[in-house]
Short mmCIF file of the C-alpha atoms (twelve columns), coordinates in Angstrom:
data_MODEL
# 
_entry.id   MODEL 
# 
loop_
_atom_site.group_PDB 
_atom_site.id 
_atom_site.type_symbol 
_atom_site.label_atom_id 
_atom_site.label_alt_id 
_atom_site.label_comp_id 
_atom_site.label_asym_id 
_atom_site.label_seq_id 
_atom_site.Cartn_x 
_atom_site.Cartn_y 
_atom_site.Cartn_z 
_atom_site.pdbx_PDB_model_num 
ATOM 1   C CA . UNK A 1   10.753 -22.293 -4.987  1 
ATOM 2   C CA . UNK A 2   9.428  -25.310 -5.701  1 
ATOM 3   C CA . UNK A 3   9.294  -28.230 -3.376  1 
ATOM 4   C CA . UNK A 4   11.045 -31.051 -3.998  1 
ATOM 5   C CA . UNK A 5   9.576  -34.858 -3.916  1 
ATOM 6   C CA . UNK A 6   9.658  -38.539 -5.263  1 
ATOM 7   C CA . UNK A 7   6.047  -39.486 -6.675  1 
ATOM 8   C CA . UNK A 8   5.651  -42.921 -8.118  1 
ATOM 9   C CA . UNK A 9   1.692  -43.866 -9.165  1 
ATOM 10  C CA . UNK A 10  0.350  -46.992 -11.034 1 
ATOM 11  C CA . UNK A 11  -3.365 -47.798 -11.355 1 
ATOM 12  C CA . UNK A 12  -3.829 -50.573 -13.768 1 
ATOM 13  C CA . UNK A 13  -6.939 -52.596 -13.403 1 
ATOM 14  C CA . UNK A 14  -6.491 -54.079 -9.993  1 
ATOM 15  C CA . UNK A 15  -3.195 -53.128 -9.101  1 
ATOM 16  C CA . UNK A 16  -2.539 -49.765 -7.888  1 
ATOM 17  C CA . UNK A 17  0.614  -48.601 -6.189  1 
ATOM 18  C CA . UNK A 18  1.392  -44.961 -4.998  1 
ATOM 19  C CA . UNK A 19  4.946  -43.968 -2.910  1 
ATOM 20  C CA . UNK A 20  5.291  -40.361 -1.948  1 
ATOM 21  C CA . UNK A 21  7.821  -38.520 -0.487  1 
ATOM 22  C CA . UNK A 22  8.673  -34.924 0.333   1 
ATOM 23  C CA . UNK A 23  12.333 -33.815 0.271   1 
ATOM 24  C CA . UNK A 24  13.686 -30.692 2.532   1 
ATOM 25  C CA . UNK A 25  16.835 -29.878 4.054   1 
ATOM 26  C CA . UNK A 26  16.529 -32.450 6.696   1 
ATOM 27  C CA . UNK A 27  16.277 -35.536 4.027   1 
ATOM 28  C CA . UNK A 28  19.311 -37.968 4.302   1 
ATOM 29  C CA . UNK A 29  20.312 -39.202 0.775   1 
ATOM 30  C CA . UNK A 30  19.955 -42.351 2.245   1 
ATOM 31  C CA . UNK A 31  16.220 -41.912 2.473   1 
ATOM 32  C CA . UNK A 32  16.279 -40.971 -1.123  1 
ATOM 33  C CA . UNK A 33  17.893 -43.712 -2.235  1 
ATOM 34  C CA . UNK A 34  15.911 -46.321 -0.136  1 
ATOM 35  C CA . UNK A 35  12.586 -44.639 -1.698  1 
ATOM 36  C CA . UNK A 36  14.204 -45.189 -5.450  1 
ATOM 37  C CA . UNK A 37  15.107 -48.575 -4.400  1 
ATOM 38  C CA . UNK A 38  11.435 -49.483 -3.255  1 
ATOM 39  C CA . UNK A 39  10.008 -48.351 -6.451  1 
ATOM 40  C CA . UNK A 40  12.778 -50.189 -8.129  1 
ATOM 41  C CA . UNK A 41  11.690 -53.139 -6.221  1 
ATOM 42  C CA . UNK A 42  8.154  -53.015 -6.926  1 
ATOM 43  C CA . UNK A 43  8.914  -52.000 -10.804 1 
ATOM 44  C CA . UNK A 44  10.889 -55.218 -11.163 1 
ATOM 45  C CA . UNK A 45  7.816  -57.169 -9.525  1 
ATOM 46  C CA . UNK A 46  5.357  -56.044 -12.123 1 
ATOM 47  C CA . UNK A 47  7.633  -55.583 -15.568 1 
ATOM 48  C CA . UNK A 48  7.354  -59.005 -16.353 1 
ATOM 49  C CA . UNK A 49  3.695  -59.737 -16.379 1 
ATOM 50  C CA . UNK A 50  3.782  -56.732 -18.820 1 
ATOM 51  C CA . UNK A 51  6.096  -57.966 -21.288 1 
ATOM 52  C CA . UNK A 52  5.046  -59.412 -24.336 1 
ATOM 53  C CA . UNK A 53  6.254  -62.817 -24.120 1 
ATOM 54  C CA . UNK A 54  5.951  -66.171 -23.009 1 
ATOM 55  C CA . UNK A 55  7.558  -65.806 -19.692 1 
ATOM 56  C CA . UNK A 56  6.937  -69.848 -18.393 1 
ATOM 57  C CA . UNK A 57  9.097  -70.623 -21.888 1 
ATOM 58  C CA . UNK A 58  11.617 -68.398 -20.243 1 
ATOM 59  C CA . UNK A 59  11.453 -69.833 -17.311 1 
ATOM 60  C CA . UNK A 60  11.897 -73.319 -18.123 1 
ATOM 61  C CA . UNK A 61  14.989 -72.267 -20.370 1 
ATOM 62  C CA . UNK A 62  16.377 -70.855 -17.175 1 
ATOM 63  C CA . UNK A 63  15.707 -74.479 -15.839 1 
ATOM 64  C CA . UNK A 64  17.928 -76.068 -18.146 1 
ATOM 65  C CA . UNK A 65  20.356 -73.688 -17.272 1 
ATOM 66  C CA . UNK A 66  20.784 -73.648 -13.891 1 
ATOM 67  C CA . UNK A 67  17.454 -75.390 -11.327 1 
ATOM 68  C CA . UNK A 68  18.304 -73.588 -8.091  1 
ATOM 69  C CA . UNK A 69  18.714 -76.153 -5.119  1 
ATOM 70  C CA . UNK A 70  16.550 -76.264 -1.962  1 
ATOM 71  C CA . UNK A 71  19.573 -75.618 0.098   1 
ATOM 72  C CA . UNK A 72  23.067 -74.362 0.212   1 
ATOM 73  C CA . UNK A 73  24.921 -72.372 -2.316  1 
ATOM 74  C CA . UNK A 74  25.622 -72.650 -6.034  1 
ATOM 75  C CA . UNK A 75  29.256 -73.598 -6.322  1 
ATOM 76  C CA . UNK A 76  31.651 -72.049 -8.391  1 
ATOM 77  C CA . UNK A 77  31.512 -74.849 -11.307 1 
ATOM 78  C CA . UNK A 78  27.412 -74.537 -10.993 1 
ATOM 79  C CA . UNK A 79  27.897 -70.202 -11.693 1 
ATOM 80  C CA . UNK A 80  30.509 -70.778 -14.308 1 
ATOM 81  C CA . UNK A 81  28.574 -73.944 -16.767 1 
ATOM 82  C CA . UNK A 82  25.422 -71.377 -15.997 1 
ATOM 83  C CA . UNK A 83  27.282 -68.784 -17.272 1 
ATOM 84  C CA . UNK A 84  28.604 -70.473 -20.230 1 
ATOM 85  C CA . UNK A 85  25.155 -72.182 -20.865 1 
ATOM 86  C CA . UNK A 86  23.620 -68.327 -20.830 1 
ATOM 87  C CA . UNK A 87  26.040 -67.369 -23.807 1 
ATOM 88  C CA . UNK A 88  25.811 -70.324 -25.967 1 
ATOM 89  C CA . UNK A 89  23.911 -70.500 -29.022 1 
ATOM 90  C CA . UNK A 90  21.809 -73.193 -27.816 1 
ATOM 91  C CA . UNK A 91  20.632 -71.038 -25.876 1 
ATOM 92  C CA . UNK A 92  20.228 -68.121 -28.312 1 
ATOM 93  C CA . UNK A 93  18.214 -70.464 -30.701 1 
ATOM 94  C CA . UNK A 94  15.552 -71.673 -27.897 1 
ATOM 95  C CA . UNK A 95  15.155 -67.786 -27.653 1 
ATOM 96  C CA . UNK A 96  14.322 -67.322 -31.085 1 
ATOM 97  C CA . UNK A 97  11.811 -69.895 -30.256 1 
ATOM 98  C CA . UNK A 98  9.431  -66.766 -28.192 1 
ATOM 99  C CA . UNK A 99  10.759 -64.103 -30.519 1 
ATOM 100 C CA . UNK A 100 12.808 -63.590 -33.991 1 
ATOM 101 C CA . UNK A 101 12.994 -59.778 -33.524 1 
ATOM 102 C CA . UNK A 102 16.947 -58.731 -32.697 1 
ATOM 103 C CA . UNK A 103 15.428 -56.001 -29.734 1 
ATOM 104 C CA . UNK A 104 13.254 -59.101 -28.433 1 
ATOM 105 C CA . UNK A 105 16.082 -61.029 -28.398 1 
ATOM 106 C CA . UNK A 106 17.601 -58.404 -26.031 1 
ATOM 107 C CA . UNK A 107 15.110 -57.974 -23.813 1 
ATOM 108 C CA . UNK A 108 14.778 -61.878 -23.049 1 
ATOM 109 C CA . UNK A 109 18.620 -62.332 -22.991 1 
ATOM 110 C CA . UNK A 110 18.788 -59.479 -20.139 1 
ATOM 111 C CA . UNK A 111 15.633 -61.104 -18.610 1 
ATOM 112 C CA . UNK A 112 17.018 -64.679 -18.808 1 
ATOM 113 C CA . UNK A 113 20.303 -63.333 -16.895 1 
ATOM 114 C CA . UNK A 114 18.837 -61.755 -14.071 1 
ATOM 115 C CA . UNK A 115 16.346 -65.049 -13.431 1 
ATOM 116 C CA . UNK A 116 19.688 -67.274 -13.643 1 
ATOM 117 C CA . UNK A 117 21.648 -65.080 -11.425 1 
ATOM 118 C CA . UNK A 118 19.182 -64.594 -8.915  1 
ATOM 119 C CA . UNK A 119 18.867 -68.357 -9.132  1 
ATOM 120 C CA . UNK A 120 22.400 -68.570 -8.377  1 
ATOM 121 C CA . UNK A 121 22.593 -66.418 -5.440  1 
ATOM 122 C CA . UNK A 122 23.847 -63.559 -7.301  1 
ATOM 123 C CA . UNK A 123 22.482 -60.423 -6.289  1 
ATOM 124 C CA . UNK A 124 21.751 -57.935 -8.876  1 
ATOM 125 C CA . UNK A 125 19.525 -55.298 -7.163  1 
ATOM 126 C CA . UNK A 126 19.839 -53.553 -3.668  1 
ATOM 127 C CA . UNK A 127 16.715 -54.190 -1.179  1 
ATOM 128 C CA . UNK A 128 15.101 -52.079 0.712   1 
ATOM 129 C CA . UNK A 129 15.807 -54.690 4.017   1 
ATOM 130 C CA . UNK A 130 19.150 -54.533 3.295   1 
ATOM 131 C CA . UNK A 131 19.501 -50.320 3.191   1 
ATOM 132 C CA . UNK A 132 17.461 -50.709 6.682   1 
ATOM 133 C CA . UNK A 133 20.149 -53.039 8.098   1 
ATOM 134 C CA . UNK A 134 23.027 -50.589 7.054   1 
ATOM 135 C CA . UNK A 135 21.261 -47.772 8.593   1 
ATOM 136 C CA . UNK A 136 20.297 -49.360 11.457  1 
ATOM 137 C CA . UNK A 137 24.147 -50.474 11.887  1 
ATOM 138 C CA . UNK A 138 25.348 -46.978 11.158  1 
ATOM 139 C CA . UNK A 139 23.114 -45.423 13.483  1 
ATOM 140 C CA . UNK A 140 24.096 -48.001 16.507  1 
ATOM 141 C CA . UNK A 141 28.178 -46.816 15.729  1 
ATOM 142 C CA . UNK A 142 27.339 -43.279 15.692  1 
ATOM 143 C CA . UNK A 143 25.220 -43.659 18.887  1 
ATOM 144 C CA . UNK A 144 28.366 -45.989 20.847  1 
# 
């Protein structure tokens, strides 16, 4: 039988990333998932410097649609004018602006959302700190 692992490896001119991990009987699914989520984590790091547009256009779109504040939260009337700025064809035009192509179009509209909604507080994606925290909570109940 073959032995089961996770392999993840990147060399691309300077950067080069490589997560391992061997799976037997005694790996939790936690462990698997908190290994998927790290290279999710470092995937989302890198997948826009690799995208073929202009991502400081993007990003100053997502500054006229929502500028996230040095402190406190967004508040409900900030996440719901974001939202409806997001959708509007305002919007949609200044896209066309970095790309005419219908899939482009796509890819920046998905692209666009997750920078707003991170902006807002939003969370989108799990974190590998946050996995540790539950399993370090879990493992302080079992051990009570």
């Amino acid at each position: 039988m073959e032995n089961e692992n996770i392999q993840f490896r990147v060399k691309k001119g300077k950067w080069f990333v490589a997560k391992k991990m061997e799976i037997d009987e005694n790996t939790e699914n936690i462990d698997i998932a908190r290994m998927l989520i790290s290279i999710d984590e470092t995937l989302h790091k890198k997948i826009l410097e690799h995208l073929p547009f202009d991502i400081k256009k993007l990003e100053e779109i997502a500054d006229d649609i929502y500028k996230k504040k040095r402190c406190g939260r967004a508040k409900e009337e900030d996440i719901v004018e974001a939202l409806k700025k997001l959708k509007s064809p305002k919007t949609t035009k200044r896209l066309k602006e970095i790309t005419e192509v219908k899939e482009g179009l796509e890819i920046l509209k998905i692209v666009l959302n997750n920078i707003v909604l991170k902006r807002l507080g939003i969370k989108i994606n799990l974190n590998t700190k946050l996995i540790d925290k539950y399993v370090e909570k879990v493992n302080n109940q079992n051990n009570k």
